[in-house]
C-alpha positions in Angstrom: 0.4 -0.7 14.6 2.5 -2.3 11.7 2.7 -5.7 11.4 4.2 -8.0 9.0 3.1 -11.8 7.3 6.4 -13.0 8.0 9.9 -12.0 8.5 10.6 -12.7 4.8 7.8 -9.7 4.3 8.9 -7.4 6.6 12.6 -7.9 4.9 11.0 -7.2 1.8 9.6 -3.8 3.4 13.2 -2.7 4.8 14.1 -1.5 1.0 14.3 2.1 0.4 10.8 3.5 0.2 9.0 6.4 -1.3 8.7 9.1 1.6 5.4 9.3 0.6 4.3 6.0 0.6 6.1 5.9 4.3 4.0 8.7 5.1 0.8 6.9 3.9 1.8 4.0 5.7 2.2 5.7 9.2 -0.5 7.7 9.2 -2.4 4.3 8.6 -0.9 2.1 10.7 -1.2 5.2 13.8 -5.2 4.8 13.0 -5.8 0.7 12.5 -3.7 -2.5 13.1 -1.9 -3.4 9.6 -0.4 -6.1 8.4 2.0 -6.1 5.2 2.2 -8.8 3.0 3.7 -8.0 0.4 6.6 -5.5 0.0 9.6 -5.2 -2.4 9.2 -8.1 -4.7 11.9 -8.6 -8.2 9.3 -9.0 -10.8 10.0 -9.2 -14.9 7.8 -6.0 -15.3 7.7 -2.5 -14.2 5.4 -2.8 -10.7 5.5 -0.2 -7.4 6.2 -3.3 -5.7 9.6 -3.5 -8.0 10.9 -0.3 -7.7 13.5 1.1 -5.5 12.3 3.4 -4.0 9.3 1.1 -3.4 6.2 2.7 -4.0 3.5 0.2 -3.1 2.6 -2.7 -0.9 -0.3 -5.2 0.2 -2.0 -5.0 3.4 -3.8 -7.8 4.5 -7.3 -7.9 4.1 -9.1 -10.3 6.0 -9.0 -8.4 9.6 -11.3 -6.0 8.2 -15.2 -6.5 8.3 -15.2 -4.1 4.9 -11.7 -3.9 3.3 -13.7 -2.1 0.3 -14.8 0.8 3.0 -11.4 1.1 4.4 -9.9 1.8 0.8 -12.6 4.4 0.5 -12.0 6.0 3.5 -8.0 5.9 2.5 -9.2 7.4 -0.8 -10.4 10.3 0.9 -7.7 11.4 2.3 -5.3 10.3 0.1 -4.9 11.5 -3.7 -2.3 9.6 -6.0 -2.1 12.2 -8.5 -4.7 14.8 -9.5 -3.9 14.8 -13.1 -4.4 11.0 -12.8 -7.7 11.2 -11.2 -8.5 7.5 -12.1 -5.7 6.5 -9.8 -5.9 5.6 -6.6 -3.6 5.3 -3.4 -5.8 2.3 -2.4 -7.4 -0.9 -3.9 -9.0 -3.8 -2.7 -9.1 -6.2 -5.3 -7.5 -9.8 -6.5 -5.2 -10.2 -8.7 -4.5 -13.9 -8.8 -2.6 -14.0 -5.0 -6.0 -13.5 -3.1 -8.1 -10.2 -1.8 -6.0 -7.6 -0.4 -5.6 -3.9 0.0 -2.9 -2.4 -2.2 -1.5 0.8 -1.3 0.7 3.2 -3.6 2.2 6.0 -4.0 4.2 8.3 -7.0 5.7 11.8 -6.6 2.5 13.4 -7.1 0.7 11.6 -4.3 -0.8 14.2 -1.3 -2.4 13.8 1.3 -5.4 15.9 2.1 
């Protein structure tokens, strides 16, 4: 199931997206409970989360025991781009807004 922070979020998610990143996030919300919190966002430099179509968003991480294991376990089935091996579809980190799990996507992205 796909849930959203707030109905400012899930406005923010109902930009154009990146079929594959829409792909990515169905097959993930049809296996766990998601929430988005962050979407489409204007920023002053290139991001996925500024691009049209939008190529990445934050999930929230704090309903998960292990948000580092569900990354991995995305990882596995998910490859961003395999001539950009030190990519990754998923990341749990921090970035200044608080842990979450960022998800993206490009062209090259497959799922295995």
């Amino acid at each position: 199931m796909i849930k959203y922070k707030s109905e400012d979020i899930k406005k923010s998610y109902e930009v154009e997206k990146h079929p594959i990143l829409e792909s990515l996030i169905s097959w993930l919300g049809f296996l766990i409970d998601i929430t988005i919190t962050q979407g489409y966002e204007k920023r002053d430099y290139i991001s996925v989360h500024s691009m049209i179509p939008l190529r990445g968003v934050d999930i929230r991480s704090r309903n998960f025991k292990n948000p580092q294991c569900i990354a991995d376990f995305i990882n596995e089935f998910w490859i961003y781009d395999k001539n950009r091996p030190e990519k990754k579809c998923a990341i749990y980190h921090d970035v200044g807004r608080g842990a979450h799990l960022h998800l993206q996507a490009c062209d090259n992205t497959q799922n295995l």
